[in-house]
N, C-alpha and C positions, 0 to 999 in steps of 0.2 A: 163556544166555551164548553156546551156539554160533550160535543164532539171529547175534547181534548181531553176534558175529566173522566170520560169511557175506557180511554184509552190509560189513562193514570190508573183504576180499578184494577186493570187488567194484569198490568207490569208483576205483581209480586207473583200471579200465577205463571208466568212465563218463566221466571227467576227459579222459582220452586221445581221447575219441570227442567233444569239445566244442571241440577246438582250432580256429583259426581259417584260412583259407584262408591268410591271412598269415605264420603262423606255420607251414604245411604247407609253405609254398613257403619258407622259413630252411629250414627242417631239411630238405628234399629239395637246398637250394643248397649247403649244408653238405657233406651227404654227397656231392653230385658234387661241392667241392671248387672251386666258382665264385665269381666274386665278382660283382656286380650286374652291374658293367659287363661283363663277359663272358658270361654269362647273357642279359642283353639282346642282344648280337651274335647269339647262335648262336636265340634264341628273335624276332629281327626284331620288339623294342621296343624305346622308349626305358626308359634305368636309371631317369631319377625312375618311371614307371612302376612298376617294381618296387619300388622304397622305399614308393613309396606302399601297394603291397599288404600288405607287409611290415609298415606301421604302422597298417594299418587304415584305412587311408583312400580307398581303393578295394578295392571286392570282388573285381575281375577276374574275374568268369566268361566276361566277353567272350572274354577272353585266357590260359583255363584251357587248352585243347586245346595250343596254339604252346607254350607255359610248360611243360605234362606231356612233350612230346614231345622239348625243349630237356634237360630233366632225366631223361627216358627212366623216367618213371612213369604211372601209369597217371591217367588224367584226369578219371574219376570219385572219385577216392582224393584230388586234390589240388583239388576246386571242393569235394567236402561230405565226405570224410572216410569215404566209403563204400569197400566190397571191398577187396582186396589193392591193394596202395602198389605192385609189382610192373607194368608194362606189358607188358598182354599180346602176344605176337610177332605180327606182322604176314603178312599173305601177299602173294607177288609174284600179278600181273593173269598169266593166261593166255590169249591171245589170241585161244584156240580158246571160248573162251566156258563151257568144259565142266566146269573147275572150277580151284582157284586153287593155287600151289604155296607152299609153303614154302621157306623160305632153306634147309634139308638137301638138299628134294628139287629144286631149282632147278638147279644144278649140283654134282651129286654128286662128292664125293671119290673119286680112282682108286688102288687101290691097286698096287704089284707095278712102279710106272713104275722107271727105274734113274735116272733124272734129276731134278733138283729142277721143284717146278711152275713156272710162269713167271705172269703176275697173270693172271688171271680176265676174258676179253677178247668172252665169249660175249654177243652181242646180247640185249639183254634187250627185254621188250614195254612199251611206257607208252599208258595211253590218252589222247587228245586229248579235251579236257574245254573249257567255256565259260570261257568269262572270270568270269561270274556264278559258275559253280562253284567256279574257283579262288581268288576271295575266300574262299571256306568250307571250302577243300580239306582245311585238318589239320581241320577236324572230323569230316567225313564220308568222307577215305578211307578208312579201315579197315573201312567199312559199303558201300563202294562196289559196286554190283552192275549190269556189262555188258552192254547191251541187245546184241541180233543185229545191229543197224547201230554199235554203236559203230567208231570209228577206231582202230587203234593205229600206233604208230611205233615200232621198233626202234633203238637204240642201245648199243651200246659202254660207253659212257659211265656210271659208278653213279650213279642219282640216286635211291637208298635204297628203301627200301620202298614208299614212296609217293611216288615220283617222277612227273612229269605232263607233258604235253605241251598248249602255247596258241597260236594262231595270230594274228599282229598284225593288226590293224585299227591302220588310217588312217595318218597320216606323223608324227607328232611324234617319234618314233625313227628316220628316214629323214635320216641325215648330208649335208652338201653333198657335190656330188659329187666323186669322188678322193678321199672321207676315210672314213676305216677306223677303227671297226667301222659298219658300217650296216645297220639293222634294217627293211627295205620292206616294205608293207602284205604280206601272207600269209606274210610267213617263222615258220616254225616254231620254237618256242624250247621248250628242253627244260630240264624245270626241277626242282631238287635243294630240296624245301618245310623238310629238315635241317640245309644248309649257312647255315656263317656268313656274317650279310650285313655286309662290310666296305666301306668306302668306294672306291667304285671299281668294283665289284660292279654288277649289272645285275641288278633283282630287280624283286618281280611284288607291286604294293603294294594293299589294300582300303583304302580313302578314305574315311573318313564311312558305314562300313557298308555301301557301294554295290560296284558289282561291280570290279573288279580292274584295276590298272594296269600299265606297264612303265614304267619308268623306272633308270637310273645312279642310284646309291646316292653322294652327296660332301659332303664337313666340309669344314664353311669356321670357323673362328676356334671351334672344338670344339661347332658346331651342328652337325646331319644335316639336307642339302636334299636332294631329287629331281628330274634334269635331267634334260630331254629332249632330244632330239641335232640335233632341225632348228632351227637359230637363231631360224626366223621365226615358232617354236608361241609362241601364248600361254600369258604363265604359263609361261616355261622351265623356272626354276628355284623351285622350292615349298619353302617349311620342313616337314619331314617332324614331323606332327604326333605327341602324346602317344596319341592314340585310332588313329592309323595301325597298320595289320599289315604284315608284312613274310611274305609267304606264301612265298617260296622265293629263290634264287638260281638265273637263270642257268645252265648248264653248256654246253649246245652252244645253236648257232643252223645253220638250216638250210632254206634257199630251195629249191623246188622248180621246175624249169622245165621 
């Protein structure tokens, strides 16, 4: 009998350890208290997308990394149900190559001041990465390891743990001129892969699995298209597809001369 009752204990962790990506991604959207359509914004897919995972009808491991990082759990926990549900903390890039910091050790708290602090205003380091990369970026930042020629770019500006830096190629983001904002072949764009991407927004999109775009995020009659700012690119304006990533937002832009 104890035998048999060991083995009754047991059953509900077996059960638990069977669920399905769909059902991981409900109860992790649950508990952060999202609802599809907003969960798509901050995780840069469309909601059927999500409905679909949620019913089973797409697996979404494509879209496991953007989804865990949206829900701030962990990405192995929410594609097969493996390790801690927990996401593990992140390290900021150290520029000196030497080794990487943590959000404590980044900018330490001071104690003894008699004034209140004022926001956190310290340049922080981002590496400039390919275009190829930043299609893949939430997958493989946290893995990410600085070669002795890499680039970095300093910024102000919080573009989260894994914030990244891309540099434009060619003119379809190049405004007529006198018109504001305008993004010319090498401007640097600095880019937040956690922010919500809201219509209006200028975000860094992978197309058909291929490497990475720039384009204005805009809803027209409650569709998402992707416009590009020179009138005369081909293909201005694209319906922003269900397989489309949305790999970051935008924060600064920045010409170099």
């Amino acid at each position: 009998m104890k035998k048999v009752n060991s083995h009754v204990v047991e059953l509900p962790n077996i059960l638990a350890d069977m669920k399905t990506i769909g059902e991981r991604l409900k109860e992790a959207r649950h508990a952060a208290n999202l609802s599809q359509e907003a969960l798509a914004r901050r995780a840069g897919v469309t909601q059927g997308l999500i409905g679909q995972i949620e019913n089973g009808r797409n697996k979404g491991s494509k879209h496991a990394a953007a989804l865990a990082r949206a829900l701030n759990v962990s990405a192995d926990w929410l594609e097969s149900g493996t390790g801690p549900k927990e996401r593990p903390a992140a390290a900021l890039p150290d520029p000196r190559g030497s080794h990487a910091l943590g959000k404590a050790q980044y900018n330490p708290p001071k104690e003894g001041d008699n004034f209140e602090a004022g926001p956190d205003i310290k340049p922080r380091p981002y590496p400039e990465i390919s275009w190829v990369q930043a299609g893949m970026w939430t997958e493989i930042c946290e893995n990410f390891e600085a070669g002795p020629e890499q680039e970095w770019h300093f910024s102000t500006v919080d573009l989260g743990p894994c914030g990244f830096v891309v540099r434009v190629k060619g003119y379809s983001m190049t405004a007529p001129a006198g018109m504001s904002p305008s993004f010319p072949n090498g401007t640097l764009l600095f880019v937040r892969p956690d922010a919500d991407a809201e219509p209006g927004k200028f975000v860094i999109v992978r197309r058909n699995g291929n490497e990475a775009t720039f384009k204005r995020l805009m809803q027209i009659e409650g569709q998402m298209f992707l416009e590009a700012l020179n009138p005369d690119w081909p293909n201005r304006v694209m319906l922003l597809q269900p397989d489309d990533v949305i790999c970051g937002v935008v924060r600064e832009a920045r010409i170099q001369l």
